[in-house]
ZADO-799367 format. One record per residue (C-alpha): y, x, z negated; residue in three letters. Coordinates in steps of 0.02 Angstrom, whole numbers, padded with zeros to 5 digits, always signed. Each point is the difference from the previous one (the first is absolute). Last residue first. Example, Ala and Ser with C-alpha at 12.3 -4.5 7.8 and 13.67 -1.06 7.14 Angstrom:
// residues 2
-00053+00684-00357SER
-00172-00069-00033ALA
//
This chain:
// residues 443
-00661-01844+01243UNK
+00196-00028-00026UNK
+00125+00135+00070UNK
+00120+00038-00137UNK
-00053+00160-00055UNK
-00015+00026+00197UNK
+00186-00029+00011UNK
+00022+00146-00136UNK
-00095+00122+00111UNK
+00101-00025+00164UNK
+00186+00024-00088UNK
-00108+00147-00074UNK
-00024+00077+00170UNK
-00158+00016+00083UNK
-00027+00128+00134UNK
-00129-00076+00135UNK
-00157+00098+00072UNK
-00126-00060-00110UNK
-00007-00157-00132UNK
-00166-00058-00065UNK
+00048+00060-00186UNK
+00176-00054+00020UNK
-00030-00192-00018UNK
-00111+00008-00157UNK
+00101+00123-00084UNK
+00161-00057+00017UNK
-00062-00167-00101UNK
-00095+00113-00100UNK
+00171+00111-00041UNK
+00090-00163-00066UNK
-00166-00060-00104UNK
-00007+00161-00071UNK
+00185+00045-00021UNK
+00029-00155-00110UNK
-00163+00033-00095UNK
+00074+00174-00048UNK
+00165-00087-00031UNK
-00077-00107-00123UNK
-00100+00146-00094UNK
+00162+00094-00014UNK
+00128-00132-00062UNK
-00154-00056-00146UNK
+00018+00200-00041UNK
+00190-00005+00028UNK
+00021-00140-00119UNK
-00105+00051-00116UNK
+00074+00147-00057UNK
+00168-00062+00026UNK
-00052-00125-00147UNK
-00082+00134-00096UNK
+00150+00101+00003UNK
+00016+00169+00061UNK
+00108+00118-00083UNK
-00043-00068-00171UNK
-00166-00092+00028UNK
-00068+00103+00066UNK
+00034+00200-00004UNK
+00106+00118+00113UNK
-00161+00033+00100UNK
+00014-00161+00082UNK
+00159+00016+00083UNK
-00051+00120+00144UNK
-00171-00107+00005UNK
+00113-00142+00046UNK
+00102+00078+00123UNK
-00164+00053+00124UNK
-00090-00146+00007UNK
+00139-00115-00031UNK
+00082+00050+00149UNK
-00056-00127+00149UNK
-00055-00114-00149UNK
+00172-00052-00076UNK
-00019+00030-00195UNK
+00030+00183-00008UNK
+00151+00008+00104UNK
+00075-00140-00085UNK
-00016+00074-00170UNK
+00072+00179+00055UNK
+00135-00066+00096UNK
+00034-00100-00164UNK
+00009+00158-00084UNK
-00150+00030-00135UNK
-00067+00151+00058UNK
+00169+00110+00033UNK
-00047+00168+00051UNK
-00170-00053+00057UNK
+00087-00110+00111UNK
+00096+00115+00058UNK
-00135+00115+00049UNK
-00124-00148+00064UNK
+00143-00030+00137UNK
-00053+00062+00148UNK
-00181-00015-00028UNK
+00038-00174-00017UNK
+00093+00002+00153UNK
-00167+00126+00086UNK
-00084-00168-00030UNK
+00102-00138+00042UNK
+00022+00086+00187UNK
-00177+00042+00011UNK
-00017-00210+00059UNK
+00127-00029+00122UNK
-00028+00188+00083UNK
-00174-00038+00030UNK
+00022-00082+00147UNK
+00112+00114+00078UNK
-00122+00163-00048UNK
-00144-00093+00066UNK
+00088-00018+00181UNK
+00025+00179+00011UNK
-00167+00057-00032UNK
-00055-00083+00148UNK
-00197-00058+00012UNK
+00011-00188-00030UNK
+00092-00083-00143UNK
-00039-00164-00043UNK
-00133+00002-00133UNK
+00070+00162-00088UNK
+00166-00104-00029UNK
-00109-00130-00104UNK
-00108+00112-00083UNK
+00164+00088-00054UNK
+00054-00159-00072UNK
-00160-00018-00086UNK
+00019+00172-00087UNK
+00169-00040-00044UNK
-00027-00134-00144UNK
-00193+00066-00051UNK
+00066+00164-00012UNK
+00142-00041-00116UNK
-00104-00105-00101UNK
-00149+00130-00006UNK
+00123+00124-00070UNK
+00115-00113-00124UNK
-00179-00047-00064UNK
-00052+00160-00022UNK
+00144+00066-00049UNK
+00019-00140-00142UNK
-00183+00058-00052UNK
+00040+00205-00012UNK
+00158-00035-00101UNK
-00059-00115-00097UNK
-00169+00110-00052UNK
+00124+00154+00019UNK
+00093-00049-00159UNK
+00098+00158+00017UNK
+00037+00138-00159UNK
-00130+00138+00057UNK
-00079+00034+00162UNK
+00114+00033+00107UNK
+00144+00064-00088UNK
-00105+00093-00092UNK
-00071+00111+00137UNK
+00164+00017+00067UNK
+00071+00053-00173UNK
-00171+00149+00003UNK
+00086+00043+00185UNK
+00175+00011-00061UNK
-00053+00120-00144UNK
-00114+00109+00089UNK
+00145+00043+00098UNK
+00112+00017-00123UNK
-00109+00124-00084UNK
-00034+00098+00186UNK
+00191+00011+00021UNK
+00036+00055-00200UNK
-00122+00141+00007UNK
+00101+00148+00050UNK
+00141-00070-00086UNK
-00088+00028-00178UNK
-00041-00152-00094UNK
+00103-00136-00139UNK
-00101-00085-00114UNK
-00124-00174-00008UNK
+00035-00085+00164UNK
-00004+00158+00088UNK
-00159+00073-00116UNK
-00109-00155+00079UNK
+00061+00034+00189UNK
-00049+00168-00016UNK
-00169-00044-00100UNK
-00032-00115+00186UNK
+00044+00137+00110UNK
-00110+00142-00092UNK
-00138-00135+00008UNK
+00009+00007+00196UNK
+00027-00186+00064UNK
-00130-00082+00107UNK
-00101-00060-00151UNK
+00187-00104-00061UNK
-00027-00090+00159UNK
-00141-00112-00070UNK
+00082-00147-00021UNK
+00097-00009+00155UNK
-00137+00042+00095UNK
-00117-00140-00067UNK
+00140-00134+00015UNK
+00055+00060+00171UNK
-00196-00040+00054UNK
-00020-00165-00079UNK
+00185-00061+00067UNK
-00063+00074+00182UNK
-00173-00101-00009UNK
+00095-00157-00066UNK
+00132+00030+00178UNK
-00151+00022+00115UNK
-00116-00144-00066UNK
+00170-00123+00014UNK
+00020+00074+00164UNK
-00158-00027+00081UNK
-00009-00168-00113UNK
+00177-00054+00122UNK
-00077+00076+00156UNK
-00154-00146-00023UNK
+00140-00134-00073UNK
+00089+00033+00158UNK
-00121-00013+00120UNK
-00079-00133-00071UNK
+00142-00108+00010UNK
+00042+00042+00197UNK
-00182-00047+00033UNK
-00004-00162-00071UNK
+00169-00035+00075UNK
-00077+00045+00183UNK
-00138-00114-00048UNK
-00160+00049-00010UNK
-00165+00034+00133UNK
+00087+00006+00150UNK
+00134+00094-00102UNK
-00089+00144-00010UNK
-00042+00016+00186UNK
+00199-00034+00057UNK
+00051+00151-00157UNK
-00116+00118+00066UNK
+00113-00008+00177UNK
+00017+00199-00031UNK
+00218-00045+00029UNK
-00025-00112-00149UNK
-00109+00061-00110UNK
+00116+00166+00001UNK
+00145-00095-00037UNK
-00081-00119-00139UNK
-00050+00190-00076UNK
+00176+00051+00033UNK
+00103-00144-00084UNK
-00130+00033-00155UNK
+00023+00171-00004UNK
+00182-00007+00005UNK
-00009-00126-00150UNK
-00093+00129-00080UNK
+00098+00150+00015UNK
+00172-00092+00000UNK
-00043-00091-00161UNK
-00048+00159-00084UNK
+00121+00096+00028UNK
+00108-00149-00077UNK
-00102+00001-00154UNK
-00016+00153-00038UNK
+00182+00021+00023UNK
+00028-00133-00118UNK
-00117+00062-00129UNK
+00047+00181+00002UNK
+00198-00084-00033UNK
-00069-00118-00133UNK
-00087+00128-00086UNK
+00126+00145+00013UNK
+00145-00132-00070UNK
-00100-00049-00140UNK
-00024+00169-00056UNK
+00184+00055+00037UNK
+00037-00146-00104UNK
-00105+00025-00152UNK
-00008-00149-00141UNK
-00040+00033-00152UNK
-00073-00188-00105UNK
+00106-00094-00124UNK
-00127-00132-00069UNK
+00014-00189+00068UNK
-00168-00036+00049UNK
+00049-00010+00179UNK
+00082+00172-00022UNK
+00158+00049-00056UNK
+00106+00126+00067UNK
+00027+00153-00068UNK
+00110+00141+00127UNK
+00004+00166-00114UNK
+00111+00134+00042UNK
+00003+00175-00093UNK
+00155+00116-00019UNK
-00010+00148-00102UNK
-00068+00115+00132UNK
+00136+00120-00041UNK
+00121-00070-00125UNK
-00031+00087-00137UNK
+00015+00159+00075UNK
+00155-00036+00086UNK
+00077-00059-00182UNK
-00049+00152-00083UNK
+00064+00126+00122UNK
+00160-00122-00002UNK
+00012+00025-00203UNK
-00045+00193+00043UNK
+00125+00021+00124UNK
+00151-00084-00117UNK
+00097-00141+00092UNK
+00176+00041-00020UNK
+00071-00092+00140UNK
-00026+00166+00096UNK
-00184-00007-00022UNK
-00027-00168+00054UNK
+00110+00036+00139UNK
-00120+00170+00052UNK
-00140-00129-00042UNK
+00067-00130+00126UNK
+00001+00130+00133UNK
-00159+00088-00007UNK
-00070-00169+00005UNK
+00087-00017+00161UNK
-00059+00165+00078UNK
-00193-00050-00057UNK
+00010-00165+00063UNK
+00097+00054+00174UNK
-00163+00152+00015UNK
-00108-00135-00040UNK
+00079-00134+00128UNK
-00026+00167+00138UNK
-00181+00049-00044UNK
-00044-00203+00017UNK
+00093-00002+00179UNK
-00082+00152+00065UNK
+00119+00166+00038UNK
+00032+00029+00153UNK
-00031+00171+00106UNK
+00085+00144-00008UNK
+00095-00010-00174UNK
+00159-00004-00059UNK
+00063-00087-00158UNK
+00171-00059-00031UNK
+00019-00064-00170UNK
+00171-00100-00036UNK
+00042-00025-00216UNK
+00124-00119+00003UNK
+00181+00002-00100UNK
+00098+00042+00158UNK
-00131+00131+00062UNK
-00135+00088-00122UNK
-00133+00115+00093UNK
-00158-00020+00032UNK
-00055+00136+00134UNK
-00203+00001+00049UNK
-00113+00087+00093UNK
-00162-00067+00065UNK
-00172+00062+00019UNK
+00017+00169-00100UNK
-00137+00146+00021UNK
+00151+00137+00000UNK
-00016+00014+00208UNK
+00044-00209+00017UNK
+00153+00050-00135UNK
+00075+00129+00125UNK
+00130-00080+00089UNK
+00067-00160-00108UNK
+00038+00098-00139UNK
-00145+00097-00145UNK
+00057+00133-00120UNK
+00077-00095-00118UNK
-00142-00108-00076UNK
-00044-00152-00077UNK
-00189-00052+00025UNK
-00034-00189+00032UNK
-00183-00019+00034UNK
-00052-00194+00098UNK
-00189-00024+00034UNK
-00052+00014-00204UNK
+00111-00126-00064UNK
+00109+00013-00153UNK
+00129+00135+00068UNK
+00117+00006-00098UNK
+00204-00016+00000UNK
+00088+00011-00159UNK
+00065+00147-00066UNK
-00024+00082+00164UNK
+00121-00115+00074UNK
+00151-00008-00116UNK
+00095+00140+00078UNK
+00046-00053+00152UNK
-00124+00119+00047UNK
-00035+00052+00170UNK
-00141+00091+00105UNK
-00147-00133-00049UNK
-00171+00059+00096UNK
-00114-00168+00016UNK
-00152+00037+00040UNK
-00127-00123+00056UNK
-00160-00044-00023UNK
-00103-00090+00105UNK
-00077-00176-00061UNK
-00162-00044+00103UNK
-00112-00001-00112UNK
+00042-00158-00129UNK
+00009-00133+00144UNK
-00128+00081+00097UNK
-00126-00032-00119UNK
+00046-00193-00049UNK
+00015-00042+00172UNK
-00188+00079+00024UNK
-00029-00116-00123UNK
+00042-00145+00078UNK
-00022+00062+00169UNK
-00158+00059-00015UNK
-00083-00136-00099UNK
+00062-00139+00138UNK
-00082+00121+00131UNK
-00153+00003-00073UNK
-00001-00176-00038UNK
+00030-00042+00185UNK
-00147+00149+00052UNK
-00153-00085-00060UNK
+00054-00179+00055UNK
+00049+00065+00169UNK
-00141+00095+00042UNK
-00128-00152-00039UNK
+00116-00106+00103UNK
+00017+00093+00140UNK
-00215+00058+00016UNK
-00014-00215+00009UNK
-00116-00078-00098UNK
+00119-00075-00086UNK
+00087-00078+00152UNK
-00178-00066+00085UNK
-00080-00082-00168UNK
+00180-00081-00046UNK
+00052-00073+00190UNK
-00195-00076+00012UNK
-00019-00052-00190UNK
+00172-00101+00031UNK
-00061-00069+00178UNK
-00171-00058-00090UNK
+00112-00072-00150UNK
+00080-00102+00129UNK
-00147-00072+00109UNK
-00064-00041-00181UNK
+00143-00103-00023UNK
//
């Protein structure tokens, strides 16, 4: 055992140490930051506006047609056609006109509208529509001017579900569904990183001949163990150092904001603003909810400690695996990429399918997924997030924890056997057929 902890402190002290890793840790949060919020920034910014010029009436139009978002302007005019409206300022021009019973809107423009200008332009023309037959059914405007204003924003949806005390507790889907999808692919980047270092690092050892003076002194299993539990603290000390950091930046965003930006987004909430300001409010706005979705309204202790387990698990599973393929490959690329294509292929499946399964948590796809231990890693902490015991039950819970830890022992004692044989192998290609008869090769 102490031959063990000697190879752990050896892989640990050499990998931290390293100028990569250092870089690497400072630079993932960073990046993680950045694209959350620079998400956020981008998404409110980069609206154009566009003109709309409207050369015919049907002659309910201008009753009843607005223009309720500041990136799309209808203006009805008669002095703008299909020729000149790009030299009168307009983006688009456009011709409703009524034909058999339907109101048809041809609108030119040079270059395509988006898909979420067009469905507003059909909501606006449609709503136009059902007021003119409002209005003809004898519908008076002020009893529908009433009725539109009362019905703005008038709709809220609450999802209660009870907790394990049994009190109704809010529930937030798109939350749930942004934790278990960052955790999954977390968790699946992070598999490939580690367990490719791993396969390498046996590589490496291998083709330098280290590994034949190390293992006069241990056991080629002893050595294979300590390896990975050495690479596996590495990235356990990597991935706590990147929650810490995140954490800090995420709460303390609101000092990179200008105070003009943050009373914007306050007075948006509170009244109406000018146009000119509306962009950077809205901004502000989807940044401060991305603050809050992150650090408000999650039980991050159970969140945080199932990933960690989920993490390690899934590590621990494929990282001896690749110690076993990195013991028998020589120096071509080539022949790593076949060997590795039995095990990655689970991986990038759960990958695959985390979206529907975060669509539908509690499918039986979605169960089995997260209890067999070549995707539990990943599908699990997709289902997670939608609470325990309701989405996931206790019994499920367990199951694919005690699944995990078994197949992880599994994988051990099959990858040692591969191991031990591999190791002291040059100039041959292995194939699996060839690794699975040494699994069964006695001492």
């Amino acid at each position: 055992m102490n031959k063990v902890s000697l190879i752990i402190q050896r892989e640990y002290i050499t990998r931290v140490s390293n100028k990569r890793f250092l870089l690497m840790t400072i630079l993932m949060p960073l990046i993680f930051i950045v694209f959350i919020f620079g998400s956020a920034f981008f998404a409110a910014s980069i609206k154009e506006e566009t003109k709309i010029a409207i050369a015919t009436d049907p002659g309910f139009l201008k009753d009843h047609i607005k223009s309720e978002e500041e990136d799309v302007i209808f203006e009805f005019t008669n002095d703008v056609d299909s020729l000149n409206y790009s030299t009168k300022g307009f983006d688009a021009v456009m011709y409703p006109a009524i034909e058999n019973e339907k109101l048809i809107a041809n609108i030119h423009s040079k270059k395509q509208l988006g898909l979420e200008k067009s469905n507003y332009i059909d909501r606006q023309l449609n709503k136009a529509v059902e007021n003119n037959l409002l209005l003809l059914r004898g519908i008076q405007q002020s009893t529908l001017d009433s009725i539109q204003n009362a019905s703005k924003e008038n709709v809220t949806i609450k999802n209660l579900v009870k907790d394990e005390k049994g009190k109704n507790k809010e529930s937030n889907a798109g939350l749930a569904y942004g934790i278990g999808f960052g955790s999954g692919i977390l968790i699946y980047m992070t598999m490939f990183i580690f367990g490719s270092m791993v396969m390498r690092g046996v590589a490496e050892e291998k083709t330098n001949r280290i590994a034949e003076v190390i293992i006069s002194s241990c056991k080629p299993f002893e050595l294979m163990l300590g390896k990975i539990i050495g690479i596996a603290g590495v990235g356990l000390t990597q991935l706590l150092l990147w929650i810490t950091l995140i954490t800090a930046l995420t709460t303390s965003i609101t000092l990179f904001l200008p105070v003009e930006t943050l009373h914007q987004a306050q007075q948006l909430q509170q009244a109406p603003m000018p146009a000119a300001n509306i962009a950077n409010a809205n901004m502000a706005a989807k940044i401060m909810e991305a603050k809050t979705t992150l650090t408000e309204g999650v039980n991050w202790f159970l969140i945080i400690g199932f990933f960690l387990f989920y993490f390690l698990g899934g590590y621990l599973f494929y990282a001896s695996l690749f110690a076993a393929i990195g013991s028998v490959i020589n120096e071509d690329p080539q022949e790593a990429q076949q060997l590795m294509l039995p095990i990655t292929m689970p991986i990038i499946f759960s990958f695959v399918v985390l979206n529907g399964v975060l669509a539908n948590p509690s499918s039986n796809l979605s169960v089995w997924m997260s209890i067999i231990p070549f995707t539990s890693p990943i599908i699990m902490m997709g289902r997670i997030p939608f609470g325990i015991p309701n989405t996931v039950p206790y019994w499920q819970l367990a199951t694919s924890m005690i699944s995990l830890i078994g197949g992880f022992i599994f994988t051990t004692w099959f990858a040692g056997k591969i191991y031990r044989t591999g190791i002291l192998l040059y100039g041959k290609k292995v194939t699996w057929k060839e690794m699975i008869k040494w699994t069964f090769r006695k001492s």
